[in-house]
MARMARVO-609760 format. One record per residue: residue number from 1; residue in one letter; x, y, z of N, C-alpha, C in turn. Coordinates in steps of 0.1 Angstrom, whole numbers, plus 5000, padded with zeros to 4 digits. Layout:
// residues N
+-----+---+------+------+------+-------+-------+-------+------+------+------+
|   k | r | n.c1 | n.c2 | n.c3 | ca.c1 | ca.c2 | ca.c3 | c.c1 | c.c2 | c.c3 |
+-----+---+------+------+------+-------+-------+-------+------+------+------+
| NUM | A |    X |    Y |    Z |     X |     Y |     Z |    X |    Y |    Z |
...
+-----+---+------+------+------+-------+-------+-------+------+------+------+
//
This chain:
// residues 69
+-----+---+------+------+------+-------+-------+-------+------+------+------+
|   k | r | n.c1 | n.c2 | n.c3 | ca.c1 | ca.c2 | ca.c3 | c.c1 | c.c2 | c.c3 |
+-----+---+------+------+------+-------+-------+-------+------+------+------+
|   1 | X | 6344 | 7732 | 6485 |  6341 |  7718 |  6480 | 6344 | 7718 | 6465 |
|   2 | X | 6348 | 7705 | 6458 |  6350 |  7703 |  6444 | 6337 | 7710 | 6436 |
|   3 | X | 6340 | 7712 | 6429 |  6325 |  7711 |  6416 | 6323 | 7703 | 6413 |
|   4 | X | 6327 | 7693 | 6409 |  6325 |  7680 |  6404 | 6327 | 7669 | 6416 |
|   5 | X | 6320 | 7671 | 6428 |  6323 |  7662 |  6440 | 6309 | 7652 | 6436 |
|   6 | X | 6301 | 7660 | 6437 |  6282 |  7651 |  6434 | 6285 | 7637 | 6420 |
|   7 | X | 6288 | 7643 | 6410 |  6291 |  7636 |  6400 | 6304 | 7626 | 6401 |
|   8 | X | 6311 | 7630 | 6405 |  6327 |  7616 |  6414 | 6317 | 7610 | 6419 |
|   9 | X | 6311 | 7613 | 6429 |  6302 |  7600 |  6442 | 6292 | 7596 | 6433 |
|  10 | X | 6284 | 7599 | 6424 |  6270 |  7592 |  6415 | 6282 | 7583 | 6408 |
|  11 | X | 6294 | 7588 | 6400 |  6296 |  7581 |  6391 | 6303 | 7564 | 6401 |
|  12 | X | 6309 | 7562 | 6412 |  6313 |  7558 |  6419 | 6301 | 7549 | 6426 |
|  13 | X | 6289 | 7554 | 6431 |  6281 |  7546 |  6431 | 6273 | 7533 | 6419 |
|  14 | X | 6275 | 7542 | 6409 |  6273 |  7533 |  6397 | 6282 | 7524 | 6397 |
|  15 | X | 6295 | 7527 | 6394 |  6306 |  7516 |  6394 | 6302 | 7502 | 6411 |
|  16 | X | 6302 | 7508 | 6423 |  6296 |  7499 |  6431 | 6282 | 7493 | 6428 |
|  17 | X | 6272 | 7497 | 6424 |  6257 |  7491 |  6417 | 6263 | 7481 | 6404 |
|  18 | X | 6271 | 7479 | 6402 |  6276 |  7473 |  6386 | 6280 | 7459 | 6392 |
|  19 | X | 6292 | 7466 | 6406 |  6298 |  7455 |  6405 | 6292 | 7444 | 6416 |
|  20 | X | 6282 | 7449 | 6422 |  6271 |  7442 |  6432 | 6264 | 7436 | 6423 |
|  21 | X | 6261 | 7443 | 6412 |  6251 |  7435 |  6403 | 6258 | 7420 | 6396 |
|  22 | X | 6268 | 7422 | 6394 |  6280 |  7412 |  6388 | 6282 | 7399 | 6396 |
|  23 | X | 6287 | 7404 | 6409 |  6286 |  7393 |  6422 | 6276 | 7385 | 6424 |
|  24 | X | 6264 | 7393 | 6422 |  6251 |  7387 |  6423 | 6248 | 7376 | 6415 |
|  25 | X | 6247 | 7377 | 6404 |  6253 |  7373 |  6388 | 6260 | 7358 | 6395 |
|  26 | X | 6273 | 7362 | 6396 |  6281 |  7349 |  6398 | 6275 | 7339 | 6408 |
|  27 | X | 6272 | 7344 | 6420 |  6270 |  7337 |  6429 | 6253 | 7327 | 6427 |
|  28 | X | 6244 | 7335 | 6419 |  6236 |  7326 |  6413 | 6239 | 7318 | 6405 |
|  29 | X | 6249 | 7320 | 6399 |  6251 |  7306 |  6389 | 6261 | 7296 | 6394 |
|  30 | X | 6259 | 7298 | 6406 |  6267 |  7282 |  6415 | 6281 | 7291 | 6418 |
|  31 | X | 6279 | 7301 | 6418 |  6297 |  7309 |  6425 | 6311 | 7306 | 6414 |
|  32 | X | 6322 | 7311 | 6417 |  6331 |  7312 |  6407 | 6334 | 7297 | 6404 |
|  33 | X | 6341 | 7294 | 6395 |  6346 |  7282 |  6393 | 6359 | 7283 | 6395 |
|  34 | X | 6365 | 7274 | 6413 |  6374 |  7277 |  6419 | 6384 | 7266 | 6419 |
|  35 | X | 6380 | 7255 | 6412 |  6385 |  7239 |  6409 | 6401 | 7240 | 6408 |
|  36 | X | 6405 | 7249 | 6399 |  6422 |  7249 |  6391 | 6428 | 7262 | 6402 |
|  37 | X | 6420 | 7265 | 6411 |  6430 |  7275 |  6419 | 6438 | 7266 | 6428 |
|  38 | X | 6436 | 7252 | 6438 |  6445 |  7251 |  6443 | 6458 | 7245 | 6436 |
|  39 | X | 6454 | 7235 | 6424 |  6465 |  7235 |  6421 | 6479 | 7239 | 6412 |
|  40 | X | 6469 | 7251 | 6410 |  6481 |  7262 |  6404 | 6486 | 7268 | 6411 |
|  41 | X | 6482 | 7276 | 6425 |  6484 |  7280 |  6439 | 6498 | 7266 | 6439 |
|  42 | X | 6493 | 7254 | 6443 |  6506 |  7247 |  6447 | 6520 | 7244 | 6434 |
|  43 | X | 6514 | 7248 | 6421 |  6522 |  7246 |  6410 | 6533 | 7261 | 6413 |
|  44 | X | 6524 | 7271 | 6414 |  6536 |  7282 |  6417 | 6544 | 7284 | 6426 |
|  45 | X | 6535 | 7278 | 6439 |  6544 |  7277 |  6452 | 6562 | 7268 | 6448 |
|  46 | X | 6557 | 7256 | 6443 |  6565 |  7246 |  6444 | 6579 | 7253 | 6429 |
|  47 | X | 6575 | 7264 | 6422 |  6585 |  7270 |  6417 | 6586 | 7285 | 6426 |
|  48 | X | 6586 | 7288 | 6429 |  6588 |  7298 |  6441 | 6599 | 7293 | 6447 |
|  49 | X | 6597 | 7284 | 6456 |  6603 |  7274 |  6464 | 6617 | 7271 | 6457 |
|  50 | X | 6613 | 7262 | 6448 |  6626 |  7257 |  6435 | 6637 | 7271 | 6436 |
|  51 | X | 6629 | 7282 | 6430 |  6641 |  7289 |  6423 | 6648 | 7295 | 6435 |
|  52 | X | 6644 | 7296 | 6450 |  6648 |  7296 |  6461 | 6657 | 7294 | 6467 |
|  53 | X | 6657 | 7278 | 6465 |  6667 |  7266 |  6465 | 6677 | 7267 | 6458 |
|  54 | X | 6673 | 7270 | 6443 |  6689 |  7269 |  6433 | 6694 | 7278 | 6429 |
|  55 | X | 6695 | 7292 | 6443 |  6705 |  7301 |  6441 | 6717 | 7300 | 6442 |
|  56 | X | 6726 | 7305 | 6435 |  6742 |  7302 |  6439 | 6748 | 7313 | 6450 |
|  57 | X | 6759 | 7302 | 6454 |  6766 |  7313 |  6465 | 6772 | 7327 | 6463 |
|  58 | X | 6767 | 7340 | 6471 |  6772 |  7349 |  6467 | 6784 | 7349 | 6473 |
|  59 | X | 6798 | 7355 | 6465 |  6811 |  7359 |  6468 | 6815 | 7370 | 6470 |
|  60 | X | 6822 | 7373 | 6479 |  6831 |  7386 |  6478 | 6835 | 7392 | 6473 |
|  61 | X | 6837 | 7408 | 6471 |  6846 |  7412 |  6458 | 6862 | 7411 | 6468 |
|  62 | X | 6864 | 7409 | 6478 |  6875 |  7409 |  6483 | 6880 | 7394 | 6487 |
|  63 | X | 6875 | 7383 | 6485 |  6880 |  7368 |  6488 | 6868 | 7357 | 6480 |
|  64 | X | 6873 | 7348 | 6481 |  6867 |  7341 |  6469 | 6859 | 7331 | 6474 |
|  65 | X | 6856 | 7329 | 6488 |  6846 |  7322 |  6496 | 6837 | 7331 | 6498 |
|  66 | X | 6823 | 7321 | 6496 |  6809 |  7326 |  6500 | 6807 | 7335 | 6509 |
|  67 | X | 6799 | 7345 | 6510 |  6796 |  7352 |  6520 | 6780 | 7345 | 6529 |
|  68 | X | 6784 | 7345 | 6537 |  6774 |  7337 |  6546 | 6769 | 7350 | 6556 |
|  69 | X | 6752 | 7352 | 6557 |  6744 |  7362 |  6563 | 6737 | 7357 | 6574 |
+-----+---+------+------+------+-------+-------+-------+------+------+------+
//
């Protein structure tokens, strides 16, 4: 077994105790403030989508029509 296995898992439970303690935290003060997620969620989608759309046709190195997949 490691030597250092006891001290990995204490240090690891601390990091879990921190971040329970943190959640806890948030969710008493009325939970995250979730208001600007959907419409940046649909702001990125709708450029996702865009740059999707305004790809140009790729060509062949052997003829000079589109290659179609």
């Amino acid at each position: 077994m490691h030597g250092n296995y006891n001290e990995e898992m204490a240090w690891r439970r601390l990091q879990d105790i921190q971040r329970e303690m943190e959640n806890r935290r948030l969710i008493a003060d009325g939970g995250p403030n979730l208001v600007w997620w959907p419409a940046r969620f649909a702001q990125r989608l709708w450029l996702v989508a865009g740059l999707a759309t305004r790809r140009p046709p790729r060509y062949s190195a052997r003829s000079s029509r589109p290659v179609t997949y």
